[in-house]
C-alpha positions, 0 to 999 in steps of 0.5 A, spaced: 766 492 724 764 499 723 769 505 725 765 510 726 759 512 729 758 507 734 758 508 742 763 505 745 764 502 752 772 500 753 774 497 759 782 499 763 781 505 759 785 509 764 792 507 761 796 502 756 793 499 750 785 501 752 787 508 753 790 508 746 784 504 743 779 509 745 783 516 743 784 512 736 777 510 737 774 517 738 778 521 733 774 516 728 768 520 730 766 514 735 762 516 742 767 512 747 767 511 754 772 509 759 771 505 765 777 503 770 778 502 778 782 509 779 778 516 778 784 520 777 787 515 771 780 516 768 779 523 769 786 525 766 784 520 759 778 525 759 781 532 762 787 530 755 780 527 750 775 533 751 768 529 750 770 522 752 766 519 758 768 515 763 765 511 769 769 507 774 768 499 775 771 494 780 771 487 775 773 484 780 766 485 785 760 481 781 755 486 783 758 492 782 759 489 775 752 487 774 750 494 777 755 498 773 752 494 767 745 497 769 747 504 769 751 504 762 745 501 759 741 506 762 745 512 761 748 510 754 742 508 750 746 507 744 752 503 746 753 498 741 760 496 742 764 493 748 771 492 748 774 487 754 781 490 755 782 490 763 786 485 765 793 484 770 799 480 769 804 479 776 809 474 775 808 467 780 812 462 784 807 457 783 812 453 788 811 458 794 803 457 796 800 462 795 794 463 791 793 471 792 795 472 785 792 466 781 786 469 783 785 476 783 789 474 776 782 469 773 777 473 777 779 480 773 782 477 767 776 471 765 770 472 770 771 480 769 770 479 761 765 474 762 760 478 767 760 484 763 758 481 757 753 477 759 750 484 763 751 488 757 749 483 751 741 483 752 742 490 751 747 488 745 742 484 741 738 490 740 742 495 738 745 495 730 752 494 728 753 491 735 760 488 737 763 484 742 771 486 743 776 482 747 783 482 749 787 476 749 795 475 747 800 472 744 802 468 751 794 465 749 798 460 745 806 461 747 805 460 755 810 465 759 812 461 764 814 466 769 806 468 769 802 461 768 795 464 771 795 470 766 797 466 760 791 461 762 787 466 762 789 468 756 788 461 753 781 461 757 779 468 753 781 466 746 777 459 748 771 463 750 770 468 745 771 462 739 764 459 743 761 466 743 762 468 736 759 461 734 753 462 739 752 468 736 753 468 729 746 469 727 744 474 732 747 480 729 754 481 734 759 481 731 765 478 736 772 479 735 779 478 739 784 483 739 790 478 739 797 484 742 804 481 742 809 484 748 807 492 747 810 498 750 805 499 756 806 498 764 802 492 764 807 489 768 811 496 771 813 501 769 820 499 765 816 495 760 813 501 757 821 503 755 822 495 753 826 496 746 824 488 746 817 490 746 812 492 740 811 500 741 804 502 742 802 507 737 804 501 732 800 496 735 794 501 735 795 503 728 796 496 725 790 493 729 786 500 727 787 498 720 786 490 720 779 493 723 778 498 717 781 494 711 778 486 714 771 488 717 769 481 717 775 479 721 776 474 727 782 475 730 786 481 728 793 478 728 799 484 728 806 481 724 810 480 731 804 476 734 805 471 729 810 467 730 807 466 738 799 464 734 802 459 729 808 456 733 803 450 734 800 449 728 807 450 724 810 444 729 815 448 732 811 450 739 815 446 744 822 448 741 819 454 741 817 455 748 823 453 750 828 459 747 821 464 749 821 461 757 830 460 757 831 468 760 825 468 765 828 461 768 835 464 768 832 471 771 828 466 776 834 461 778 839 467 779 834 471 783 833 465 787 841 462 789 838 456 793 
């Protein structure tokens, strides 16, 4: 992947990780563009970034997708680079028969990246350098079992760009996957972004931004504190492994839930 000179459309690019990949994006002498469902969280990364574009997306609406997708192809002529970042991750109680979350979770987490793609790749293939990104996690290949539909989602989303890649491997699109451990962000509240047990942000974007630089040809770009989650399987430790990595949330749920 090339690291400057590209336009690039990054979505949930109001906060967190997509927030920071566009800053370091931009600096690197790229045109970014930041979509996101809140125009006040878009307008304060653009008010703090002079020259950055944002546009405002709902993934979880198909048709505003696909109409979003047309605007972006027509405004933005030069766009070769599109990174899926939006995503949610809310805990469930699998027990309590309710779906609300599971699947407000797959339709913004796996369909969201899935229909934007396929809205922007004809565009893609037309363009020189083009790259597809995609965010996954650690919890793609270590399931937390407190929030099991966006593990899944995770899961689904290294599956699928594992297929696109192949599929498009003579086509001149580039297709990688972004693969973040815990991180420093709010993804799941506010407390998380203070979390010392989480990576901090700024080293998560510097270590990515320099796999990118340093292996351009890159599939996966693993950070050193993701490893131990994407390997556990292939080391034979995966079973042993989820149990310590799930022993706290289980605590924290049975002594939420006394009964």
């Amino acid at each position: 992947m090339h690291m400057n000179g590209n336009t690039i459309l990054i979505t949930g690019g109001g906060s967190g990780i997509g927030r920071a990949l566009a800053e370091a994006f931009m600096q690197r002498g790229n045109t970014v563009i930041i979509a996101g469902r809140r125009q006040n969280k878009l307008d304060e990364v653009t008010a703090a970034n002079p020259g950055m574009k944002s546009a405002l997306l709902d993934i979880e609406d198909a048709g505003a997708v696909q109409r979003f997708a047309e605007a972006i192809r027509a405004e933005y002529r030069a766009l070769n680079v599109l990174i899926n970042n939006a995503g949610i991750m809310r805990p469930e109680i699998v027990t309590d028969g309710t779906l609300d979350t599971a699947e407000a979770t797959i339709t913004t987490n796996l369909l969201g990246p899935i229909r934007l793609t396929a809205a922007l790749l004809p565009h893609l293939l037309t363009q020189p350098h083009a790259a597809v990104l995609t965010v996954s996690s650690g919890l793609a290949f270590m399931p937390m079992a407190a929030t099991p539909t966006y593990s899944a989602t995770k899961a689904a989303i290294h599956s699928y760009t594992q297929s696109l890649r192949h599929q498009l491997r003579n086509a001149g699109v580039q297709v990688i996957e972004l693969v973040p451990p815990y991180v420093q962000t709010e993804l799941m509240g506010p407390g998380q972004a203070t979390d010392p047990h989480a990576m901090p942000l700024a080293e998560y974007i510097a270590e990515t931004l320099h796999l990118l630089e340093t292996a351009p040809d890159a599939q996966e770009i693993l950070v050193e504190r993701v490893k131990p989650l994407r390997y556990a399987e292939a080391n034979g430790s995966h079973q042993a492994f989820f149990e310590r990595f799930n022993a706290v949330s289980a605590a924290e749920t049975e002594h939420a839930d006394p009964a």
